[in-house]
KOLFI-455351 format. One line per 10 residues: their letters; for each residue x, y, z of C-alpha. Coordinates in Angstrom, 1 decimal, always signed. Layout:
<rs>
A) X/Y/Z | ...
</rs>
This chain:
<rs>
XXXXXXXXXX) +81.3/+102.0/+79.6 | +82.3/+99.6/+82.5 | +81.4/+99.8/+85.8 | +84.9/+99.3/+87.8 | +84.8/+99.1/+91.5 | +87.6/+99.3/+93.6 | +88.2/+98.3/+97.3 | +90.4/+99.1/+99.9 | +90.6/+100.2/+103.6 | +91.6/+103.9/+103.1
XXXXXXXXXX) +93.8/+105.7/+100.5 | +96.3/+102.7/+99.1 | +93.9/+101.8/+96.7 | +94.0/+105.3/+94.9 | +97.3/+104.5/+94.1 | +95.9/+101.8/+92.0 | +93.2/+104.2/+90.8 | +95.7/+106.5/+89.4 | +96.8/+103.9/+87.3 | +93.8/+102.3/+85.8
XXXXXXXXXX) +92.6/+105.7/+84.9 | +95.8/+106.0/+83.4 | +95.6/+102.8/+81.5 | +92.0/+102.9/+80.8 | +90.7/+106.0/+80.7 | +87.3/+104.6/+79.3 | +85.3/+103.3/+82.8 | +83.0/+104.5/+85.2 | +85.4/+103.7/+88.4 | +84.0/+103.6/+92.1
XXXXXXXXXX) +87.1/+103.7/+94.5 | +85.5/+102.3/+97.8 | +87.3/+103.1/+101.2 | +86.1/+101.5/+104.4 | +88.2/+103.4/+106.8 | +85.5/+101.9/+108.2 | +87.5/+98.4/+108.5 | +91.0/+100.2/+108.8 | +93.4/+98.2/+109.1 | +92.7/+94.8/+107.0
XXXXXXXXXX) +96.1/+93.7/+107.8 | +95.2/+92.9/+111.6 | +92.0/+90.7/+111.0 | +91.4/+87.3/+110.1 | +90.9/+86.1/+106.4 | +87.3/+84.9/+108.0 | +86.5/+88.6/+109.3 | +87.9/+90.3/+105.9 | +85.7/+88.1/+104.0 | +82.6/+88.6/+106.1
XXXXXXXXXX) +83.2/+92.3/+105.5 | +84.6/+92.4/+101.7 | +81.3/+90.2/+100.9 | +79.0/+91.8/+103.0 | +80.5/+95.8/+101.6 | +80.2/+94.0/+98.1 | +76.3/+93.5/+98.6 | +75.7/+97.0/+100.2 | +77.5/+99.0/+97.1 | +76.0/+96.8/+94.3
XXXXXXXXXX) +72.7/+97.8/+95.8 | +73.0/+101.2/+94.0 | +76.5/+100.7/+92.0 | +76.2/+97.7/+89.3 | +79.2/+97.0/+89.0 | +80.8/+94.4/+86.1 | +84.4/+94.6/+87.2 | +85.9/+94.6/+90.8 | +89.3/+94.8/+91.7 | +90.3/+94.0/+95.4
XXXXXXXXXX) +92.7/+97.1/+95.7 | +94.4/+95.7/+98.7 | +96.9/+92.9/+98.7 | +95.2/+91.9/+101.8 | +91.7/+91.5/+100.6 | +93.3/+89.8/+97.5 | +94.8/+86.7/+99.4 | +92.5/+86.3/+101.7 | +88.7/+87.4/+99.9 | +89.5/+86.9/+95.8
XXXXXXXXXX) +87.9/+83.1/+95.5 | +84.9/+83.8/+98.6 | +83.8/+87.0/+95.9 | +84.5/+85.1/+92.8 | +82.3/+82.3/+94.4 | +79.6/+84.5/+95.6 | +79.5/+87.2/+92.4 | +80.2/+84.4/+89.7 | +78.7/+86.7/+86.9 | +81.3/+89.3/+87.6
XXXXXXXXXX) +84.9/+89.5/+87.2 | +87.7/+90.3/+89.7 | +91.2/+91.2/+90.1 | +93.5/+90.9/+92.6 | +96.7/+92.8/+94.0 | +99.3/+90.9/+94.2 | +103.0/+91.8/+95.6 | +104.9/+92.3/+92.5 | +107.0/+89.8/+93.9 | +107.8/+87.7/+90.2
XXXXXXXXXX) +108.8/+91.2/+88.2 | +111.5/+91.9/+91.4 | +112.9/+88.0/+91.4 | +113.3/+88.0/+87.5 | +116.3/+90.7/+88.1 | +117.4/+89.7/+91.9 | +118.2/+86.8/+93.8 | +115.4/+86.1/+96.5 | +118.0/+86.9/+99.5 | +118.6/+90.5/+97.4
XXXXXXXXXX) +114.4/+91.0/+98.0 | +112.6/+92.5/+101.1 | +108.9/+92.5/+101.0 | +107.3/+94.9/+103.4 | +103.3/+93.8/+103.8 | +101.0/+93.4/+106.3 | +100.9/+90.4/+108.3 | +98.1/+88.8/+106.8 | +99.4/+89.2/+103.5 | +102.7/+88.0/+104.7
XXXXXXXXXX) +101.3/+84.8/+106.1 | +98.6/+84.3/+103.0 | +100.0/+85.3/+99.7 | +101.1/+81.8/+97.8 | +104.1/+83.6/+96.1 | +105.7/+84.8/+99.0 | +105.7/+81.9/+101.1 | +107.1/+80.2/+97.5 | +110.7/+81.7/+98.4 | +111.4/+81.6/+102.0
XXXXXXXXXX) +114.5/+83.1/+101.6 | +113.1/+86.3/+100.5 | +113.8/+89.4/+103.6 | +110.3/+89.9/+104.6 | +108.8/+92.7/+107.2 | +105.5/+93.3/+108.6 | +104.3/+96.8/+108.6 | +101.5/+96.7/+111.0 | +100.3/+100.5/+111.6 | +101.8/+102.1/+108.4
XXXXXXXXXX) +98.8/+101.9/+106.4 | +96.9/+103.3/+109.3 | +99.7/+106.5/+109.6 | +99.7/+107.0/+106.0 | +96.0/+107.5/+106.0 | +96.2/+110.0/+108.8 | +99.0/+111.8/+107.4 | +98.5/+111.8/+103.5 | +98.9/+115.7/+103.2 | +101.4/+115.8/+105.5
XXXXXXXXXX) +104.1/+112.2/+104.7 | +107.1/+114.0/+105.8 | +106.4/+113.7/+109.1 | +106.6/+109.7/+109.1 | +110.2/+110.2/+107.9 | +111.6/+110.0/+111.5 | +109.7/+106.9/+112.8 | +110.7/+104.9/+109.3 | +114.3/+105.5/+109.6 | +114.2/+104.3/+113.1
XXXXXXXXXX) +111.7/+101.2/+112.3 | +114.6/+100.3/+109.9 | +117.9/+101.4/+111.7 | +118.1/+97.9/+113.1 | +117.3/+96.2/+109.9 | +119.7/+97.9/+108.1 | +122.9/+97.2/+110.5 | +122.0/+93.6/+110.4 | +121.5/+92.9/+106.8 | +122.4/+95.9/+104.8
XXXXXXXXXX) +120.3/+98.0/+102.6 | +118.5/+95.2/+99.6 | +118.7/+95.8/+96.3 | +114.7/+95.3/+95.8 | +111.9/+96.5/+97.6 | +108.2/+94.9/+96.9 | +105.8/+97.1/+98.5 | +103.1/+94.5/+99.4 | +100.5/+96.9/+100.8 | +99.1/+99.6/+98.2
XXXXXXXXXX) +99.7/+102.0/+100.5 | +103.4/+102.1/+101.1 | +103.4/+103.8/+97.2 | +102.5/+106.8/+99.2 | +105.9/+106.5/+101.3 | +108.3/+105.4/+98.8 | +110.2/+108.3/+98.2 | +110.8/+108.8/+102.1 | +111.6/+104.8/+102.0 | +114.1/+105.6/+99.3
XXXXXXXXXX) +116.3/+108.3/+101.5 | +116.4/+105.6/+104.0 | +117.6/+103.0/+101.6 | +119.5/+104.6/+99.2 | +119.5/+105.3/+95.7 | +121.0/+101.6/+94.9 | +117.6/+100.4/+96.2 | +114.8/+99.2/+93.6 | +111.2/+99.5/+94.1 | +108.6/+97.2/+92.8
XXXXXXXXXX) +104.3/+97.9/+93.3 | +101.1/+96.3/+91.5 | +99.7/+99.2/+90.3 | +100.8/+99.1/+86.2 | +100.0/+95.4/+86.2 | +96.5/+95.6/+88.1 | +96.0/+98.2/+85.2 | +96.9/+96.3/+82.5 | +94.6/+93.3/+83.4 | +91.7/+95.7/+83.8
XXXXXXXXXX) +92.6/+97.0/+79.9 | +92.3/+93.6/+79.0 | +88.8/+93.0/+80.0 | +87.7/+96.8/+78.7 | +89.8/+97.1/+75.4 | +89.8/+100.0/+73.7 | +86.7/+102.7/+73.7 | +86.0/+106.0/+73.7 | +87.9/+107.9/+76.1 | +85.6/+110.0/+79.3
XXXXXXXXXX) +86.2/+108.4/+82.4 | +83.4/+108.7/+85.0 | +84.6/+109.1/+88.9 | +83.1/+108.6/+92.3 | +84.6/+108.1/+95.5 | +82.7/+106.9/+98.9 | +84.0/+106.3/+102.6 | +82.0/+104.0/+105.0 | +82.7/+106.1/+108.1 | +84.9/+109.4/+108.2
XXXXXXXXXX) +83.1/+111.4/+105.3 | +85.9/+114.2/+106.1 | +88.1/+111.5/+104.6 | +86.9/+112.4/+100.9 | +88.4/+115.6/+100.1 | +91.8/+114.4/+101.2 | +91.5/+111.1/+99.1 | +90.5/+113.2/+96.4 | +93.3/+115.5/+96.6 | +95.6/+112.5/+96.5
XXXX) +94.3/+111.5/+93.1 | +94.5/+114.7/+91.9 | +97.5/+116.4/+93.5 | +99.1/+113.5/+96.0
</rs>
């Protein structure tokens, strides 16, 4: 059985969790938040990889790990080569905004990625079509983490962080969510946008590649879950899993 480690900031990499448990339900998976850190988004690709390499050290101390997959687009554009080049005996996957599966049914204009800014400004793919709609989501990740039993109550501050978006350029026909977070949000995303409105996220396709280093084994996943600062933290995220 693989040891599969996951990182994110907080709660958006559960979504991918969810997933690869799904997928490959054959893995002894460590989902690592460092609310710690919270938000990546905001810090510089120098800062995230001081942290992402320094976090990697502290959890293989007692966690050896064989697979690790940056649960964050974030981490992923900024941190994937520094790990790769610094663990080169272990493999890694990245998140990336499922920006190619959304521009093989629309036309780039049609797309709106929301992401944090760092992902905005890093991620190769995205800055590959600079006609796609892009918008920076700078405390979201932070409010869905704060609010994960109780989403509803971001409804009214995302309809009016879109009102003006919406009256200039219409509702788009795709929607990349480019944080692993925003999965949380996206059926309060969908009233704002309407039913017309496709979403795209990583999750299935971060799964997939992890079945394809695992293959095929008894079933009897294994499950731990760890926080770097606010240990209350861990019987929300594990409601999420279970429940959210």
């Amino acid at each position: 059985m693989k040891n599969v480690l996951l990182i994110d900031s907080g709660s958006g990499g559960i979504n991918i969790l969810k997933e690869c448990v799904k997928v490959c339900p054959n893995c002894n998976f460590l989902m690592f938040c460092d609310d710690k850190n919270l938000p990546y988004g905001s810090k510089t690709k120098q800062q995230l990889q001081e942290i992402t390499l320094q976090n990697l050290k502290d959890v293989y101390a007692f966690f050896k790990f064989d697979i690790v997959i940056l649960a964050c687009n974030t981490l992923s554009c900024t941190c994937l080569e520094a790990c790769r080049k610094a663990f080169a005996d272990k493999i890694f996957i990245g998140t990336v905004p499922a920006v190619k599966p959304a521009l093989e049914k629309f036309e780039d204009g049609d797309v709106l990625v929301l992401a944090t800014q760092a992902t905005l400004g890093h991620n190769v793919l995205i800055n590959k079509h600079p006609k796609l709609q892009k918008k920076s989501m700078p405390h979201l990740a932070s409010d869905i983490d704060a609010h994960l039993d109780e989403l509803d109550v971001l409804a009214e501050g995302l309809k009016a962080e879109f009102d003006g978006f919406l009256r200039q350029h219409g509702a788009p026909k795709a929607v990349v969510l480019g944080c692993t977070h925003y999965v949380a949000v996206k059926d309060l995303l969908g009233d704002i946008f309407g039913k017309t409105t496709e979403f795209f996220d990583s999750a299935n396709g971060v799964a997939r590649r992890l079945k394809s280093f695992v293959g095929e084994a008894e079933q009897g996943f294994q499950l731990q879950f760890m926080t770097t600062s606010n240990h209350g933290l861990l019987s929300k995220f594990w409601w999420w899993f279970n429940e959210g």
